[in-house]
N, C-alpha and C positions, 0 to 999 in steps of 0.2 A: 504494500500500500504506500503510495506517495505519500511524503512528508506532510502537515495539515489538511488531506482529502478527509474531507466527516463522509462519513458511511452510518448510511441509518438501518439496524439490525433490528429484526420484529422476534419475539419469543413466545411461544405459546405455552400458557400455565393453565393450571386448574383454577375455570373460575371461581372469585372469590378471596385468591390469595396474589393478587396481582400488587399489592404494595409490598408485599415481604420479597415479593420476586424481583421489585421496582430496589426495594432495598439493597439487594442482593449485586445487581447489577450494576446499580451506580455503585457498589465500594469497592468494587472489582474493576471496572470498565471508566467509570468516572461517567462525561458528559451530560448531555442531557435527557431523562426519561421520564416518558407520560406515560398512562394508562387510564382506563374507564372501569371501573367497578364491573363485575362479573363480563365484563368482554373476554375474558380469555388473551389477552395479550398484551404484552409488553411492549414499547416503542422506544428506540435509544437512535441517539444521535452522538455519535463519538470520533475522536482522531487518537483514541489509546486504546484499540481492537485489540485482541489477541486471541485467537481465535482457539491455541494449545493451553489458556484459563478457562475455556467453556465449559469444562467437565469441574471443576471446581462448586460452580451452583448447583444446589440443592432443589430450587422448587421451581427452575423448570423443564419443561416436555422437549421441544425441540427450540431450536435454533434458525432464524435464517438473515441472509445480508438482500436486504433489500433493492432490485436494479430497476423498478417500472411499479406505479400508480397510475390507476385509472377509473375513469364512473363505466359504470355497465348497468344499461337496461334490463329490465325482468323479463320482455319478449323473446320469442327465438329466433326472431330477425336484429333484434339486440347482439346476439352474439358473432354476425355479420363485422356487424360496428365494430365488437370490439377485437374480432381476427383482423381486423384491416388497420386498427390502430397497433394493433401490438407488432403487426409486420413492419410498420412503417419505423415504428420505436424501434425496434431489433433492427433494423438497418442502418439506425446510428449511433448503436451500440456494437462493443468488443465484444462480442457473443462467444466470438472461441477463445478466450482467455477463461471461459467457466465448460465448453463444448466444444471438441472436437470431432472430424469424422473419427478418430482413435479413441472418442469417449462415448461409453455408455450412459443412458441417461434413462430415467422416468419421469412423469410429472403427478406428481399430488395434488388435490383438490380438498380446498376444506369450504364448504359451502353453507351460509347462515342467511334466511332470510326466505320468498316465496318468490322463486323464478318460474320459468316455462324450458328451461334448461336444466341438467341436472349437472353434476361434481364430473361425469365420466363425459360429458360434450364438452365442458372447458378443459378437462385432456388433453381431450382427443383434439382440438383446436392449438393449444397451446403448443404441442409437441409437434404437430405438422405444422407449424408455423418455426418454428425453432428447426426443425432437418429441410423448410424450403431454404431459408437463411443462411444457414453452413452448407447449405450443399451450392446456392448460387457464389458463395464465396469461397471453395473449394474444390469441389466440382464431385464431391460425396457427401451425401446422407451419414448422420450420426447416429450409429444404430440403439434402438429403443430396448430395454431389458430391464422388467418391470419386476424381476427378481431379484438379485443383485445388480444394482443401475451403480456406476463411480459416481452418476450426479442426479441428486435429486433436485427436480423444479417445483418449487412450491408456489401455487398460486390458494389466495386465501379470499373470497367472496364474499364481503357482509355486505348483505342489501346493496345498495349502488353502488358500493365500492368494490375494487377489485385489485390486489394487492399481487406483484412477481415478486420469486428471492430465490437465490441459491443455496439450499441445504447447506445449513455449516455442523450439524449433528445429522448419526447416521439413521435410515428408516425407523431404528426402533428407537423408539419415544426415551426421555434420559428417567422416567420413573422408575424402569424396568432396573432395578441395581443388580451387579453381575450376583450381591451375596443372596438372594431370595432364592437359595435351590430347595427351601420346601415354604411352600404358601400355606396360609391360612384361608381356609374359605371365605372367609369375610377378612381377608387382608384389605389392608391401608395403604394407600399409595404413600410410596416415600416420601415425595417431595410436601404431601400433605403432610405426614407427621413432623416434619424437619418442621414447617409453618406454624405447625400447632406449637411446637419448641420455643421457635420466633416469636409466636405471639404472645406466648407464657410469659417471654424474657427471662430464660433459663439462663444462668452465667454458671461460671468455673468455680468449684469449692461448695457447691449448692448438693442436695440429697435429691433425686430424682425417680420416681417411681408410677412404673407401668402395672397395677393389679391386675391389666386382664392383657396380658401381652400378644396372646394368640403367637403367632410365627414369630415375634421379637421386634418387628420393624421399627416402633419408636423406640424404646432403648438401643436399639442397634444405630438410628440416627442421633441418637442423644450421646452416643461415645463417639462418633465419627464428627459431630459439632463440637463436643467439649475436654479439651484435655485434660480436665482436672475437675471431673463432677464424682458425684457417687450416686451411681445406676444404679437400677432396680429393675427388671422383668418379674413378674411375678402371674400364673396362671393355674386356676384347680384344675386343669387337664396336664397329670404328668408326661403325655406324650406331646404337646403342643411345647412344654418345658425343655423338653430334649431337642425338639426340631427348632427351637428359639436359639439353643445355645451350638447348634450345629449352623447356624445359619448367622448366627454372631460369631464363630469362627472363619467362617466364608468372608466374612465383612471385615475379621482381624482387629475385632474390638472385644473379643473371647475376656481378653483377661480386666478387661474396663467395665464390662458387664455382671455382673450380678444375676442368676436367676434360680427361682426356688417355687414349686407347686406349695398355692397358694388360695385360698378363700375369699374375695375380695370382700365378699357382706361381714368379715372378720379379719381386718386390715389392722383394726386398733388392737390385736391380738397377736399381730407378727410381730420378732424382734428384729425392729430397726431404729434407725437412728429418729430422729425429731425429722421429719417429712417437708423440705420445701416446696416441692410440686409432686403434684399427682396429675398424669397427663395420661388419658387414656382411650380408647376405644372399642367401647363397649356394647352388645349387641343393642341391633334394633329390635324394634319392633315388628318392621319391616321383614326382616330375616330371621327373627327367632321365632316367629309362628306364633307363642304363645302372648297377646300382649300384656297379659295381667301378668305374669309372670316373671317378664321383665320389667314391668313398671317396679315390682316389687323385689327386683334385684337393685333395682337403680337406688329403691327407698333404703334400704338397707346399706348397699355400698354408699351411700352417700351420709348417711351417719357414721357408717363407720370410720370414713377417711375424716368426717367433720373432728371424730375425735384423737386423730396424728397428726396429723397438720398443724406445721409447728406455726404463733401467733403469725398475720398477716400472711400464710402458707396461699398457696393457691391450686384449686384445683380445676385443669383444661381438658372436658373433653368431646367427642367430638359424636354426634347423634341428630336423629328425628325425632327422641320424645323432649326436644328441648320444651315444648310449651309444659310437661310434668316436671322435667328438671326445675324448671323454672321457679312452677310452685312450689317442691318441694324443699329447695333450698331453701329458698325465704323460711322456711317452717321455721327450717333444721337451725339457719341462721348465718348463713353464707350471706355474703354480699357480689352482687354481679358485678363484675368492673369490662366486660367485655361480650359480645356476643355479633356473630357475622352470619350468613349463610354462603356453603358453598357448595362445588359438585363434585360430588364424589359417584364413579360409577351411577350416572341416570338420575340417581336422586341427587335431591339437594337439604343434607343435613345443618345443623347449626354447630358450630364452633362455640362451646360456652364457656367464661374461664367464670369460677368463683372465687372467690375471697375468704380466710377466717379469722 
């Protein structure tokens, strides 16, 4: 990259945590970054890129450097328009400095909004637009491989907008951590539990505690965040116990972790230290079939952590019975200092942090 050239880089996060991701980026990247509340993306404008610090950030999905903006109609003669703009544009652009006829390519679509076109026609436009371009200026086609492609084209669609960029992380999305070789069925996406951390405002020398850890992922994010905390995984399925710390070994934060089968509605009954966060996630409703049954787990563990939780302790976690949480904390005596929604897998839970 040329000395002062700003290059504007879009990121796609799990909506809802687009400030912590806004965070994340300017303390790494610097420049300047926006964002819209639940859009799903991040917008940075920067001349201190570095593209080998991308894997550094925690909460987001992918990556791309932005080379063309443009409005697109919701017709299917709209998309006429916008093949004839985007050729025009690629013809005064360095197209083969990202595409060669020696490079494989794909194109992604991510499409928001009610067209008359779908994600696979702005492909399929996008890509034969792209191999007439290199092939008029080379006098070969860049061959398309939609399995392992060297270059991903991401075009990104809200409503009248229509966003090009160059993949700078590879197809699979950065939630996917290599250490998750055994899942929890109701696993957390990383980058989410890293957020839920962020938004706790977990520091170094603090007591941190997962009761219902399932696979490990937020304690496993919580040693990978903090050099100097004292972790906790804790879950009554001893076999979820074992796959926790086999998968906090994959992550090589084995000996930063802590983890022990455990009773969450009898937390004030474990021996640990004075508790300053309890960050967790805990079934739904949704997925645990029974609702009264979890309501009345949540009632329980929620006394019970009310009574570890060391003075001003806080406890984050992350669910769809927030409107019971809600209530039941006030009971118990928690104080809410925080509450967001965001998307996790389809639904859209609430992030609750309380206070004691």
């Amino acid at each position: 990259m040329a000395d002062n050239q700003v290059i504007e880089i879009v990121y796609t996060v799990n909506p809802g945590i687009e400030d912590v991701a806004a965070d994340e980026v300017r303390a790494e990247f610097g420049g300047v970054v926006k964002y819209e509340v639940m859009s799903g993306h991040v917008y940075q404008s920067t001349v201190e890129f570095r593209s080998e610090s991308l894997y550094r950030l925690k909460s987001i999905n992918k990556a791309f450097k932005l080379i063309w903006r443009t409005r697109i109609g919701r017709r299917l003669e709209d998309l006429i328009v916008f093949r004839d703009n985007l050729l025009s544009a690629l013809k005064n652009m360095d197209i083969e400095e990202y595409i060669t006829p020696h490079t494989t390519f794909a194109v992604d679509t991510e499409r928001l909004g009610s067209h008359c076109f779908t994600s696979m026609d702005i492909s399929r436009v996008v890509g034969s637009v792209i191999q007439k371009v290199v092939e008029e200026r080379t006098g070969k086609k860049p061959p398309v491989d939609l399995r392992k492609p060297s270059v991903i084209v991401h075009v990104f669609v809200r409503e009248s907008e229509a966003l090009l960029g160059i993949s700078l992380t590879s197809s699979v999305s950065m939630h996917r951590r290599g250490y998750r070789i055994y899942d929890h069925p109701a696993a957390l996406k990383p980058t989410l539990a890293y957020a839920m951390l962020a938004i706790a405002n977990t520091r170094d020398g603090e007591v941190i505690v997962d009761p219902m850890c399932g696979g490990g992922t937020i304690p496993i994010e919580a040693g990978l965040f903090h050099e100097d905390a004292e972790i906790y995984g804790l879950d009554i399925s001893r076999k979820y116990v074992e796959l926790s710390r086999r998968n906090a070994y994959a992550a090589g934060v084995y000996g930063l972790v802590k983890f022990m089968q455990w009773d969450a509605r009898k937390l004030h009954e474990v021996s640990l230290p004075s508790i300053d966060h309890i960050i967790s996630n805990p079934p739904y409703g949704i997925r645990y079939g029974d609702p009264w049954a979890v309501r009345r787990l949540y009632r329980e563990f929620l006394e019970s952590a009310y009574k570890i939780l060391a003075s001003g302790g806080k406890l984050t976690i992350i669910t769809t019975e927030y409107s019971y949480v809600n209530r039941i904390a006030e009971k118990i005596g928690y104080i809410k200092v925080h509450e967001r929604v965001v998307q996790h897998g389809g639904i859209y839970p609430h992030i609750v942090v309380l206070s004691r």
